[in-house]
N, C-alpha and C positions, 0 to 999 in steps of 0.2 A: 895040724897042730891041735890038740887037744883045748878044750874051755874047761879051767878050773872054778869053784867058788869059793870066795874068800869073804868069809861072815863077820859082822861087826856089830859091837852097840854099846850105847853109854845111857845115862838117866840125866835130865837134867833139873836143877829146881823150883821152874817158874814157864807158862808158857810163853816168853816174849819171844818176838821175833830174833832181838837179837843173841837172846841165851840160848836157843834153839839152833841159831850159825855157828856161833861160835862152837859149841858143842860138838856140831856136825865137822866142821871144819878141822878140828882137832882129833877125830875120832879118825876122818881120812891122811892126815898127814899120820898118824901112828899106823897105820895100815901101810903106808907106804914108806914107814921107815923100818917093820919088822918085814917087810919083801922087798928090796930095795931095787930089786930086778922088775916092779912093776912099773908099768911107764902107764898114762893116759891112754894112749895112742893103740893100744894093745888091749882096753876092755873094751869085751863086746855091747857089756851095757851095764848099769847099776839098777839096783832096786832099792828104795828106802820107803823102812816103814815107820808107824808112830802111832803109841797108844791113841786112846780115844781121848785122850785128856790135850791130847796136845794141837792144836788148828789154828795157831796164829801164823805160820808158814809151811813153805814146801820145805822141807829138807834139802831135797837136789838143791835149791839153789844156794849154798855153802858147795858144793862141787862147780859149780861154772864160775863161781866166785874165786877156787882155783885154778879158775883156766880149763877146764874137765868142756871145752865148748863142744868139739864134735862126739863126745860119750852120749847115747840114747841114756835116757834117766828117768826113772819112773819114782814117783811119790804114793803110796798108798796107806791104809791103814788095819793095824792089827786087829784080828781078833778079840773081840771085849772076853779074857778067860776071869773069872772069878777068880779071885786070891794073885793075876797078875801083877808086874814089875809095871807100879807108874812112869808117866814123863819117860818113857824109855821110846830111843830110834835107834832102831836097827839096820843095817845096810847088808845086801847081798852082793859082792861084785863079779861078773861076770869075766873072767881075765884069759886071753889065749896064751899060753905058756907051753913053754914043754917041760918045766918043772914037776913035780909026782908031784899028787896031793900031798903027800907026807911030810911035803917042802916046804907047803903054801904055811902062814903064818897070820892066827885067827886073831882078833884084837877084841877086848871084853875090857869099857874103861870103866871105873869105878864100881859103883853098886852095880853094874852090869855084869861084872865079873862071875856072881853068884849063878847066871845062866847057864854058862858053863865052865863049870868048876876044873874040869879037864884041860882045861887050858888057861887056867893060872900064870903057866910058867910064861906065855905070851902076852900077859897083861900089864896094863901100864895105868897108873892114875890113882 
């Protein structure tokens, strides 16, 4: 069975802990309701990342807060680029599918949208 990747990310406007969850947690149920075929149980692992502006929390933990208990989950942080997207987390999911990439359904909420504009049409927020 092949491992797809299914990219995701939203901005949010403050760093608290709990704008930062909520955010997160909102970002994966829209991922898992434009792939409705994805189960927990079935990613290999997830990746979340988060500007430099953001360190009041891990991100993963809005995923075990779903129940995401046995998903490996990693928190890290982006590259500082000049001129980047503040207060933005990004998630990578790692998902065993036999679905074609062409399938999988990328999720870009809000001002996050702008990142990739090519996928508008799967955008929610």
């Amino acid at each position: 069975m092949p491992v797809r990747g299914i990219r995701g990310a939203t901005v949010v406007e403050q760093d608290r802990p709990e704008i930062v969850l909520v955010a997160t947690r909102e970002l994966l149920q829209a991922i898992c309701a434009a792939n409705p075929e994805l189960q927990p149980d079935d990613l290999a692992s997830a990746i979340f990342t988060v500007t430099s502006d953001l360190t009041s929390i891990y991100p993963a933990q809005a995923a075990r807060e779903l129940g995401w208990v046995y998903v490996p989950l990693l928190s890290a942080r982006e590259i500082n680029v000049p001129g980047g997207m503040p207060h933005c987390i990004r998630v990578l999911l790692q998902w065993n599918t036999d679905l074609p990439q062409s399938a999988i359904q990328h999720v870009y909420l809000g001002a996050a949208a702008s990142l990739r504009p090519d996928f508008n049409a799967h955008t929610e927020g």
